[in-house]
C-alpha positions in Angstrom: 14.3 -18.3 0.1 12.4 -18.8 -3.4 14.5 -20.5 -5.7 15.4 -18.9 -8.8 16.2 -19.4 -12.2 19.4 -18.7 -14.6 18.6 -14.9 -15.5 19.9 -12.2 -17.8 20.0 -8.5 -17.2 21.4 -7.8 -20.5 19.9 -4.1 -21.1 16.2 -4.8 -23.3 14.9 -2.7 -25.8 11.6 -1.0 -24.3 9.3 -2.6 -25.9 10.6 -5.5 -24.0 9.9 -4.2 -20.7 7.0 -2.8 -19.0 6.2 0.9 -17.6 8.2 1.9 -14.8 7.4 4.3 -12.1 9.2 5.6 -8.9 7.7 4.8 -5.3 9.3 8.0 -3.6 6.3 7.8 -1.2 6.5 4.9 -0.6 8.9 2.3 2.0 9.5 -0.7 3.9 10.1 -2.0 7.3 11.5 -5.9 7.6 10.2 -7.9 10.5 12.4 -11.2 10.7 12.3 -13.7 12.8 11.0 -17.5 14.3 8.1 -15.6 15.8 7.8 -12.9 13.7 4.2 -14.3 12.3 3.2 -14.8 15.3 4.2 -11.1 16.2 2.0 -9.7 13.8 -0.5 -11.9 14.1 -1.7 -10.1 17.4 -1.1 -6.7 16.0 -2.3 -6.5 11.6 -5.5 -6.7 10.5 -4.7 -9.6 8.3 -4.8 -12.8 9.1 -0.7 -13.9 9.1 -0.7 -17.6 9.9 -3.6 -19.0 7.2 -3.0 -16.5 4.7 0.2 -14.8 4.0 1.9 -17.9 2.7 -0.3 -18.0 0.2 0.1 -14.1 -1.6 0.7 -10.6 -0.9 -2.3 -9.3 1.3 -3.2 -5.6 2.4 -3.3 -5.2 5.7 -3.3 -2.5 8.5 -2.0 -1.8 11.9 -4.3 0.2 14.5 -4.6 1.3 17.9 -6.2 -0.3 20.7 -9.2 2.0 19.8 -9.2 0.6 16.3 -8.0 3.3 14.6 -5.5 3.2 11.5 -1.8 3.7 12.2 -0.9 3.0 8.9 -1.9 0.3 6.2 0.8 -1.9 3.8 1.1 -4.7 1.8 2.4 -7.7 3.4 4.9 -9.6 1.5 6.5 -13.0 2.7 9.7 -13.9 1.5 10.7 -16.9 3.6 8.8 -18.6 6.4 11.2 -20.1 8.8 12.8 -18.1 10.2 10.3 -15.7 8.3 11.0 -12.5 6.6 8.1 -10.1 5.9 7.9 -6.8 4.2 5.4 -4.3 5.1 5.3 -1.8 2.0 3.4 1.3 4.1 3.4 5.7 3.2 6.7 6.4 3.6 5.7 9.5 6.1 4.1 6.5 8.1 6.9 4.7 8.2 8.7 5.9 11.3 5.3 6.4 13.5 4.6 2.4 12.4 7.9 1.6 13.4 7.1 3.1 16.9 4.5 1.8 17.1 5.3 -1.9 16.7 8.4 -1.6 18.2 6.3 -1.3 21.6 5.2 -5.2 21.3 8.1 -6.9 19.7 10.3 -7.3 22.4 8.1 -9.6 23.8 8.6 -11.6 20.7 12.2 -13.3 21.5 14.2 -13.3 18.3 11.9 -11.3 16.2 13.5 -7.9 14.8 12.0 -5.1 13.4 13.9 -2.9 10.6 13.3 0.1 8.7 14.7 -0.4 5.2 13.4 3.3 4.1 16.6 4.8 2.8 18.3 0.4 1.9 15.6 -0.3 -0.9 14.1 1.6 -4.2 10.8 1.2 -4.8 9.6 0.9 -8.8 6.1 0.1 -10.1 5.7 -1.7 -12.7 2.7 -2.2 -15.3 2.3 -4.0 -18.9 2.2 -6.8 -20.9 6.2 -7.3 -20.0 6.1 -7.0 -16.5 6.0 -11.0 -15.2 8.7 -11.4 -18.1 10.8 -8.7 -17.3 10.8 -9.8 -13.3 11.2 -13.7 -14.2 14.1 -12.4 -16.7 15.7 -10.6 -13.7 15.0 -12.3 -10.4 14.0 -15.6 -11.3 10.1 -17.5 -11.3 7.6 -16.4 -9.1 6.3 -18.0 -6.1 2.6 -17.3 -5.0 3.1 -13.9 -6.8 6.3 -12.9 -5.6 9.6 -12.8 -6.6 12.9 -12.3 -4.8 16.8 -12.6 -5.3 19.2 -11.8 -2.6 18.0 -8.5 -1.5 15.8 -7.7 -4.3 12.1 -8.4 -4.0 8.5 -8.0 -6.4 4.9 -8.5 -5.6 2.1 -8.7 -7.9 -0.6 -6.3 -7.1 -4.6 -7.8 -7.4 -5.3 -5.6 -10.7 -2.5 -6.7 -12.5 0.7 -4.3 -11.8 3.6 -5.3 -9.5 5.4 -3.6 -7.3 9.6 -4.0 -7.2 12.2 -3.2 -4.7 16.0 -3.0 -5.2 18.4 -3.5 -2.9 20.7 -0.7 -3.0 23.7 -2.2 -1.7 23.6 -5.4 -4.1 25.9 -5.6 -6.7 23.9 -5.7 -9.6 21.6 -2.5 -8.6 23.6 0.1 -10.6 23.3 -2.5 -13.8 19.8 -2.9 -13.5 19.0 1.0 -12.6 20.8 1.8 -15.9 18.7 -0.5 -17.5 15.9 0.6 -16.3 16.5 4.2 -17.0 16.8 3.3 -20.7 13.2 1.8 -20.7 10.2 4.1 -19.9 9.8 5.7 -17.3 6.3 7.1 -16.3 5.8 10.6 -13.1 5.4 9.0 -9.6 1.9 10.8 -9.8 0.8 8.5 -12.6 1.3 5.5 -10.4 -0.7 7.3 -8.0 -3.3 7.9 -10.3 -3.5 3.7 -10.8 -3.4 3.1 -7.0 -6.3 5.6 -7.0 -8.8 4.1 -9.7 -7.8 0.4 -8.3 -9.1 2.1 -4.7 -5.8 1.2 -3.0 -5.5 4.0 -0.1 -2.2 5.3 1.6 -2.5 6.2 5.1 -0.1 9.4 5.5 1.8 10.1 8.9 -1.1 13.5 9.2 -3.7 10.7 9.2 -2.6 8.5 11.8 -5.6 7.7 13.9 -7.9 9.4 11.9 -9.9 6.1 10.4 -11.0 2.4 11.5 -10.1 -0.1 8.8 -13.4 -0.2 7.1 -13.2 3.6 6.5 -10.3 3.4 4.4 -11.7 0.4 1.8 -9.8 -2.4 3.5 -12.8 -4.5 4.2 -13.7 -4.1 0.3 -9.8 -5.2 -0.3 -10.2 -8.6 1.4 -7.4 -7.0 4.2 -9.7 -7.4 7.7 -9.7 -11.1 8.9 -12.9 -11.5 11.1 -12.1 -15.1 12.3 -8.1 -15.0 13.4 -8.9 -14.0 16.9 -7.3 -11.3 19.3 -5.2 -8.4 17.6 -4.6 -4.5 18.7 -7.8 -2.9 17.8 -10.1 -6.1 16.7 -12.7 -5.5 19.7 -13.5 -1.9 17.6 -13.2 -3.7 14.4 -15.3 -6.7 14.7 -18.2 -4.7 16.8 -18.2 -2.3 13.8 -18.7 -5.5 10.9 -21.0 -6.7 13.2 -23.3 -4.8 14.6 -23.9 -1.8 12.4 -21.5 -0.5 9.5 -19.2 2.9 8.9 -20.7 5.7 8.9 -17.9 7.2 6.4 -16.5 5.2 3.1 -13.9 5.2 0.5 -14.8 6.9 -2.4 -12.9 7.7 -5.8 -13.4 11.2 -7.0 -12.5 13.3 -10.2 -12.7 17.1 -11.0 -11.1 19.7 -13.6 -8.5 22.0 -13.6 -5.3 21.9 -11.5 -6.3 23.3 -8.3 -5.6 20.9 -5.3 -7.5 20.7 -2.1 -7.3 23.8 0.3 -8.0 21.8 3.2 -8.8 17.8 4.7 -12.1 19.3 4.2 -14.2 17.8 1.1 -17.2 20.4 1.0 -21.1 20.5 0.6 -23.3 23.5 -0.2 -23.8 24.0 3.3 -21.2 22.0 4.9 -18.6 19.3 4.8 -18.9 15.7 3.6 -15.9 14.2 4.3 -12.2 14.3 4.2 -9.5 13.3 1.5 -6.6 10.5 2.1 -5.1 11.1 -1.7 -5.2 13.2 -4.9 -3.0 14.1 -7.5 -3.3 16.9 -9.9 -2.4 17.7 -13.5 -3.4 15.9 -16.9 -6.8 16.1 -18.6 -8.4 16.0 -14.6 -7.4 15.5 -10.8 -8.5 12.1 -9.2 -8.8 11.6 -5.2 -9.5 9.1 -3.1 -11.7 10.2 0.7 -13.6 9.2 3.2 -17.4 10.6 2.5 -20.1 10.6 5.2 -23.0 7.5 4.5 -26.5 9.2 3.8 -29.6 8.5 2.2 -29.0 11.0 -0.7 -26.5 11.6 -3.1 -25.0 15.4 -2.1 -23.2 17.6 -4.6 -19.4 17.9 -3.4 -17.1 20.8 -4.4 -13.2 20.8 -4.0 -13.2 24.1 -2.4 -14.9 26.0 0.5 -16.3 28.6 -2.1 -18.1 26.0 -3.5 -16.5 26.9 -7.2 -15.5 23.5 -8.1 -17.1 20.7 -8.1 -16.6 17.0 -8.0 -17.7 13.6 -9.7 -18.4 10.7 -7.7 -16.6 7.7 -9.5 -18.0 4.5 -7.3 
């Protein structure tokens, strides 16, 4: 367990604490255990032995095919016995659950819990946040910060990420608190995740995309030198020999309308298919998979070809 330090949580004025926003869409599942790394080490993307002691990573899960079951962030709170969290879509949750819950039994002592409805998500962003979460849970260790059942994780771009154990004593003090700073739509965190490039595999997705479709290569969360996992034959032949033929790409457009369809549209066809959006404000940003060619097609929103969208990469 990291250590941590003597802490107030005293409510702050809000200029004292950073931007909060809800993770409704998002949750956790716990894998604890002495073998736990070793567990996951044959079934993420990421490379759980040399690596996840040292930071949060991204990460994904896939079939033997190589295809995305869902993606998360992996967050280690204590090595031995470990704890990790895997912050995944919270639609994906269940179907990763069942998914992994197929190999751990081979892993004696390892466990595997879905913490969905025991922990509230908040993201965090601003000049206060590392103050605000050192004030609260004590210093950070290799970007992460935990007390008792509470937990925080720094994002790469800057913003952090921080789950609350509903059942601790303190959560109702530090919910009131927080509801007396500011606190910014779900949608708006969203919108960060989007322009940072960070994808969120949705249960309707499930097997729809190898890692490298969905940006993870890009996000330093494939490890192409840890050996045998589910799905690594498909991954490794597709970084080595020859690249995806789709890619993550951040779009933009005007008005409120949302997507009618998966379908991102062409004039005379389709060019690929969304993962995220959100609507509303000044414009609508979205993140998809769009097909690799030589030329730079014009995309629409909608199959009437009435709106049309900006690349952003």
């Amino acid at each position: 367990m990291h250590p941590a330090t003597k802490h107030s949580t005293d409510p702050a004025t809000p200029g004292d604490t950073p931007v909060f926003y809800p993770l409704d869409h998002l949750a956790v599942i716990d894998i604890t255990g002495s073998d736990a790394l070793n567990f996951l080490q044959g079934q993420g993307t990421q490379d759980y032995l040399k690596r996840l002691p040292r930071e949060p990573l991204p990460g994904a899960f896939c079939t033997p095919k190589g295809r995305v079951v869902a993606n998360v962030w992996n967050v280690l709170l204590a090595s031995e016995p470990a704890t990790v969290k895997l912050v995944t879509d919270r639609s994906s949750a269940e179907t990763l659950g069942r998914h992994l819950g197929k190999y751990i039994p081979f892993f004696r002592g390892s466990k595997l819990t879905d913490q969905s409805q025991a922990l509230h998500g908040l993201g965090l962003h601003g000049a206060q946040t590392d103050s605000w979460l050192t004030r609260v849970l004590g210093n950070s260790i290799d970007g992460i910060w935990h007390k008792g059942g509470h937990f925080a994780f720094h994002l790469p771009d800057g913003r952090a990420q921080l789950w609350l154990d509903a059942l601790a004593e303190d959560y109702e003090q530090l919910m009131e608190q927080i509801e007396h700073s500011r606190v910014q739509p779900p949608t708006d965190w969203q919108r960060l995740d989007i322009l940072a490039g960070y994808p969120w595999v949705s249960a309707s997705l499930t097997g729809a995309f190898v890692p490298q479709s969905i940006g993870l290569e890009r996000l330093d969360g494939i490890s192409f030198n840890k050996g045998c996992y589910t799905g690594q034959e498909v991954i490794s032949r597709l970084h080595y020999k020859g690249q995806s033929k789709r890619g993550l790409q951040r779009l933009r457009w005007h008005g409120d309308a949302e997507p009618e369809s998966a379908d991102i549209y062409t004039q005379t066809g389709t060019a690929g298919t969304w993962i995220n959006w959100v609507t509303g404000g000044e414009h609508c940003l979205g993140l998809a998979m769009i097909k690799q060619s030589t030329e730079t097609p014009t995309l629409f929103l909608d199959s009437e070809r009435q709106i049309p969208l900006e690349l952003l990469d």
